[in-house]
N, CA, C and O atoms as a GROMACS GRO file, in nm:
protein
  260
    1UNK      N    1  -2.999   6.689  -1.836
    1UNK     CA    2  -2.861   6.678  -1.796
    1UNK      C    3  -2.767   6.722  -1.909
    1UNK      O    4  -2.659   6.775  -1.882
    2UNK      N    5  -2.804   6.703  -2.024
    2UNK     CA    6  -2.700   6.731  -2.135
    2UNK      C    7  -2.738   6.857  -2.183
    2UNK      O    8  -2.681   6.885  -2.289
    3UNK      N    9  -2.829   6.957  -2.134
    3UNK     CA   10  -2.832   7.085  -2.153
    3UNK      C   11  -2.727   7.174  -2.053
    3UNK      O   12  -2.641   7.259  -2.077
    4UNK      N   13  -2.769   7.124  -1.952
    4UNK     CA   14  -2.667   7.156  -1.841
    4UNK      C   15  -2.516   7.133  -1.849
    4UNK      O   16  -2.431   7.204  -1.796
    5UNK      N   17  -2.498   7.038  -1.912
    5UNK     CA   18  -2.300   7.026  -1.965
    5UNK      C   19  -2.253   7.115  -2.131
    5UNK      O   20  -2.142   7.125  -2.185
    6UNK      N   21  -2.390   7.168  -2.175
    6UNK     CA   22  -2.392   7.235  -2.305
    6UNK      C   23  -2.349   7.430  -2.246
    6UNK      O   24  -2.293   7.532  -2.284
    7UNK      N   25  -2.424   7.370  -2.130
    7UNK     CA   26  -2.417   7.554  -2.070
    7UNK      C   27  -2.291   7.555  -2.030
    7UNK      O   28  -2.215   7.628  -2.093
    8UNK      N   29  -2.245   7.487  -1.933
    8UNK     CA   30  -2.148   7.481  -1.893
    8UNK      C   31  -2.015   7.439  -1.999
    8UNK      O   32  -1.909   7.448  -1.938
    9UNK      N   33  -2.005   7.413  -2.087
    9UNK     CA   34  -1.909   7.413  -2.204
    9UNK      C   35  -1.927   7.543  -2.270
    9UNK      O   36  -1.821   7.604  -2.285
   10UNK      N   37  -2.042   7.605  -2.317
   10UNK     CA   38  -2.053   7.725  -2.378
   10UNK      C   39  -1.967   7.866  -2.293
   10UNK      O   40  -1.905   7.956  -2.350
   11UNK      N   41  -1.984   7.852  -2.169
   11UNK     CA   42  -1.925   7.894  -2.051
   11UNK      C   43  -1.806   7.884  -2.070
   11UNK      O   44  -1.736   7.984  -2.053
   12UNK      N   45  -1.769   7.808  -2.096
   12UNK     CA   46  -1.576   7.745  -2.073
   12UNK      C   47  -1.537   7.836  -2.231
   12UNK      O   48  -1.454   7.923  -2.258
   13UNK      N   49  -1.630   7.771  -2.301
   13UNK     CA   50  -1.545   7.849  -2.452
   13UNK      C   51  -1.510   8.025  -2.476
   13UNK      O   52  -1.421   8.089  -2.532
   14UNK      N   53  -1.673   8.071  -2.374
   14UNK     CA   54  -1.671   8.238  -2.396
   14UNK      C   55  -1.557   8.292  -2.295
   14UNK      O   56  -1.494   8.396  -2.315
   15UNK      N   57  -1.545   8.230  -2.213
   15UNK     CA   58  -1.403   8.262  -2.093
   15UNK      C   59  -1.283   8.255  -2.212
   15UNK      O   60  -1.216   8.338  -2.272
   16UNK      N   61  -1.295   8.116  -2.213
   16UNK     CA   62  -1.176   8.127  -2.329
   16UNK      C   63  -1.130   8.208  -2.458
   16UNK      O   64  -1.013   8.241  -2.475
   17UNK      N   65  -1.209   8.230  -2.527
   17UNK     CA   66  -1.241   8.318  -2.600
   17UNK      C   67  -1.180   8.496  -2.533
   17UNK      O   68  -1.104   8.570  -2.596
   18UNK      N   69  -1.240   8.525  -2.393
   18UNK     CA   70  -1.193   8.632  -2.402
   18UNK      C   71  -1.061   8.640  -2.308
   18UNK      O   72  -0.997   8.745  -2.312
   19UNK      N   73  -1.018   8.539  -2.226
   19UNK     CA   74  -0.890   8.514  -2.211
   19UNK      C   75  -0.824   8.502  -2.283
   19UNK      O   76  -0.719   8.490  -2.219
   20UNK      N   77  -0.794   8.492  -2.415
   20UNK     CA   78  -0.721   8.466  -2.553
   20UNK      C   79  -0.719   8.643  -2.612
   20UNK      O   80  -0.625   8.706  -2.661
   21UNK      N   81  -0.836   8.680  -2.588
   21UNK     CA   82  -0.902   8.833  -2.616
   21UNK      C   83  -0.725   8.904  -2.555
   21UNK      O   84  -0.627   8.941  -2.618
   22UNK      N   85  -0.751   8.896  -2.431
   22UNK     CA   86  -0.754   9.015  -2.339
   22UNK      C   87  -0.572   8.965  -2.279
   22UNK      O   88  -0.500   9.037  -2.210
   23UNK      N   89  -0.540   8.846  -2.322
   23UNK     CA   90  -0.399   8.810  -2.287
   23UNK      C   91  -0.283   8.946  -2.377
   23UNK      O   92  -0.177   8.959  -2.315
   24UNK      N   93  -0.291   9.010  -2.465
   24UNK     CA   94  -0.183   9.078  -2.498
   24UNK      C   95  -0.210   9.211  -2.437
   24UNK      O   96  -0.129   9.294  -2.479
   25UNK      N   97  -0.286   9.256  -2.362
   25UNK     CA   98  -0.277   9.350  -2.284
   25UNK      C   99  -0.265   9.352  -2.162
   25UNK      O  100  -0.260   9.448  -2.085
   26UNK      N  101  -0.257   9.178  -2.133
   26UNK     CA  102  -0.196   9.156  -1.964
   26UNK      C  103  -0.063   9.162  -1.978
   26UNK      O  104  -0.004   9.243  -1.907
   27UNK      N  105   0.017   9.076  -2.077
   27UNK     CA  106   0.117   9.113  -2.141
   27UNK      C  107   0.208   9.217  -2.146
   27UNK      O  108   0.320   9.193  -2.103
   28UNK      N  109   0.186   9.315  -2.186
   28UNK     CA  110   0.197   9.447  -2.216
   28UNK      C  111   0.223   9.513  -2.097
   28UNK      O  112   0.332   9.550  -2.054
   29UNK      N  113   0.084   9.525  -2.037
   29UNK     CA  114   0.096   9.585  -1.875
   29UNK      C  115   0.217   9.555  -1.781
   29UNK      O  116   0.268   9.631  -1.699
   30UNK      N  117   0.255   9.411  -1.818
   30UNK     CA  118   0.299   9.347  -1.695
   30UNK      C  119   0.472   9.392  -1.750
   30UNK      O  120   0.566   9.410  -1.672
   31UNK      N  121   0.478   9.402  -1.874
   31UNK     CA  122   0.574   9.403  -1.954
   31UNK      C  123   0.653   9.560  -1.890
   31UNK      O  124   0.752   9.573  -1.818
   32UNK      N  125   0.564   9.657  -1.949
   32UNK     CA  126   0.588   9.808  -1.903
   32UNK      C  127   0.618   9.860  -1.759
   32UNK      O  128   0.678   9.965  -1.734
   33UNK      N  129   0.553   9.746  -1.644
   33UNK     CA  130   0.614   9.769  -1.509
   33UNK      C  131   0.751   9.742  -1.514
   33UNK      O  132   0.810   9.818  -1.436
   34UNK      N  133   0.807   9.688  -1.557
   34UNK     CA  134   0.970   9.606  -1.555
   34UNK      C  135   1.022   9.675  -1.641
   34UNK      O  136   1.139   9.637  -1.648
   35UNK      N  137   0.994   9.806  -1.757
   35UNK     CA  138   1.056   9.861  -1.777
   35UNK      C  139   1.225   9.933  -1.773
   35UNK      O  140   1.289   9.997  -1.689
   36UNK      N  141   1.250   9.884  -1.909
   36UNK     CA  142   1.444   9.949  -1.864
   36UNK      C  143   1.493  10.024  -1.920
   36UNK      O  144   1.583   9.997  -1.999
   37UNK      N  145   1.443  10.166  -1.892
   37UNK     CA  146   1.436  10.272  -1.953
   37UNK      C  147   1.527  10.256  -2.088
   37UNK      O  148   1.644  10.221  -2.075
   38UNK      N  149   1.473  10.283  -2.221
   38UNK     CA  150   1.575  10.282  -2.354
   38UNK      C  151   1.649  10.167  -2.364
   38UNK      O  152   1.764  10.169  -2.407
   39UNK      N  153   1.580  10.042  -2.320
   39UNK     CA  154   1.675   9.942  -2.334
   39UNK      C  155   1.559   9.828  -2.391
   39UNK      O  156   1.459   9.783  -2.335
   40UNK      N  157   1.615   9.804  -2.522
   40UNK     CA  158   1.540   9.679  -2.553
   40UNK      C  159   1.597   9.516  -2.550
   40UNK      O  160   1.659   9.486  -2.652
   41UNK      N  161   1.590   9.450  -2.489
   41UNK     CA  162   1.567   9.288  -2.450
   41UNK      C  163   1.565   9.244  -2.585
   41UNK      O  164   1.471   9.268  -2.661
   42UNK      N  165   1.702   9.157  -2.627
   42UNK     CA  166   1.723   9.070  -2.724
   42UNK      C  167   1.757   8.936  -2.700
   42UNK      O  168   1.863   8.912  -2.643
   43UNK      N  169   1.667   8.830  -2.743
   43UNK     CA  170   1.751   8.687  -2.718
   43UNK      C  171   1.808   8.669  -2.786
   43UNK      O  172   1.752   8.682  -2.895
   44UNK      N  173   2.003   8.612  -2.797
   44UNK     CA  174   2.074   8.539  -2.931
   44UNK      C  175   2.112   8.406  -2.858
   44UNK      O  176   2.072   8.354  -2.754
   45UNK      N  177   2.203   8.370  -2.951
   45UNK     CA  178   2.262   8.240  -2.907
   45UNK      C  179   2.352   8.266  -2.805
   45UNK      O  180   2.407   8.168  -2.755
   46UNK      N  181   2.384   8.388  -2.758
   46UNK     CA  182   2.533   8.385  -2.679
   46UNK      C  183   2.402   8.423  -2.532
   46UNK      O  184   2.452   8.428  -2.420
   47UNK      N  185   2.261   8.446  -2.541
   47UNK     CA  186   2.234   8.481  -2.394
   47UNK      C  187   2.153   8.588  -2.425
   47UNK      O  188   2.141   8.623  -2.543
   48UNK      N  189   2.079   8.661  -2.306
   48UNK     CA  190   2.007   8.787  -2.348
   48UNK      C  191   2.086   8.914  -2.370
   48UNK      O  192   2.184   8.893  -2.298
   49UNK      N  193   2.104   9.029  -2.424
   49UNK     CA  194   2.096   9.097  -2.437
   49UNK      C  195   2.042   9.260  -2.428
   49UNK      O  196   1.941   9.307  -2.481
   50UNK      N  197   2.133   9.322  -2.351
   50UNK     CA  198   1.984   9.480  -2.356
   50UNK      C  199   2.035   9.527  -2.470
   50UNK      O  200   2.154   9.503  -2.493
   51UNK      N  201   1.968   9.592  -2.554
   51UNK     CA  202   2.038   9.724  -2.672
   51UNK      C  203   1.988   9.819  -2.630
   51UNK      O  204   1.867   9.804  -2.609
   52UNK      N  205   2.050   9.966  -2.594
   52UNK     CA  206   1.987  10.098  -2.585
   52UNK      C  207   1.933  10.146  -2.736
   52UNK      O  208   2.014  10.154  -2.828
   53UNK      N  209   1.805  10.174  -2.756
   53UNK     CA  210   1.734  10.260  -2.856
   53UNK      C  211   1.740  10.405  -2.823
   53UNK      O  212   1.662  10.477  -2.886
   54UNK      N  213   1.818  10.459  -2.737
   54UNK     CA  214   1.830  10.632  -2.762
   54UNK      C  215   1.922  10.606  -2.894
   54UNK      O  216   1.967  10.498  -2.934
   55UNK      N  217   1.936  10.727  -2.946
   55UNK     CA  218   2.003  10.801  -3.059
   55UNK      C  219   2.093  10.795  -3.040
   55UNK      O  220   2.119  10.915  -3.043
   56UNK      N  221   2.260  10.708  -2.998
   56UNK     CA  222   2.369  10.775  -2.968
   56UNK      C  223   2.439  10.784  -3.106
   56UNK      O  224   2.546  10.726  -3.092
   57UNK      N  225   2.428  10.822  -3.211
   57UNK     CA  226   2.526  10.829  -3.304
   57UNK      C  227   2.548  10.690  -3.397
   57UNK      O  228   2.472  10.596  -3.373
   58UNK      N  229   2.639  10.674  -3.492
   58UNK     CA  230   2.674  10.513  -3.482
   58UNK      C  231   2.697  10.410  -3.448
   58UNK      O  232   2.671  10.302  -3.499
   59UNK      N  233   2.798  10.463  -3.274
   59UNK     CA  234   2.798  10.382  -3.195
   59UNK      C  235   2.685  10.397  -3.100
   59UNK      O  236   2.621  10.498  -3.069
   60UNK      N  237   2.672  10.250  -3.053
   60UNK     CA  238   2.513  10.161  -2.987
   60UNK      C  239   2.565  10.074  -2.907
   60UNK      O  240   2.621   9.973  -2.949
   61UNK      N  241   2.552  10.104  -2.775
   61UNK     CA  242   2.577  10.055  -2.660
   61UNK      C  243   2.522   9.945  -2.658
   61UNK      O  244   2.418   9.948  -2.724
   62UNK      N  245   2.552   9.802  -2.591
   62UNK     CA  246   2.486   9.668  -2.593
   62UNK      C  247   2.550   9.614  -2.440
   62UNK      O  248   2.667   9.604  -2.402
   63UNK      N  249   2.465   9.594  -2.396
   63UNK     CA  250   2.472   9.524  -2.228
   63UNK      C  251   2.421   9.340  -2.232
   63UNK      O  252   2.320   9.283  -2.274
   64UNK      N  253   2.518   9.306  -2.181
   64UNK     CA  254   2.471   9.151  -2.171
   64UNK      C  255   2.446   9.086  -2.009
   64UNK      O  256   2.540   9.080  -1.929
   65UNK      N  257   2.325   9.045  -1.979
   65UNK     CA  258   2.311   8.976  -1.877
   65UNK      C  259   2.330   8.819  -1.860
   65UNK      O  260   2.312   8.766  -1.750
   0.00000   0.00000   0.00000
């Protein structure tokens, strides 16, 4: 019986293990569908933020949601 809860824990850890693995490329994926074209997502204290990362010069457009 206590081989059988050894398998079954060894089981739980290697899942875990590669769920921990493989979480920043679910991440990522899920991230890149929702895409906003040239706009990067900032949290401050006043709320989120988009900033555009194109090139416009010195001035840098900033959108608040």
């Amino acid at each position: 019986m206590k081989d059988m809860y050894k398998k079954i824990g060894s089981w739980v850890a290697i899942f875990a293990m590669l769920l921990t693995s493989f979480m920043p490329l679910i991440s990522h994926a899920v991230e890149s569908k929702n895409n906003f074209h040239n706009l990067e997502r900032i949290c401050t204290s006043q709320g989120i933020k988009f900033i555009s990362t194109q090139n416009q010069g010195p001035r840098k457009k900033s959108y608040k949601y």
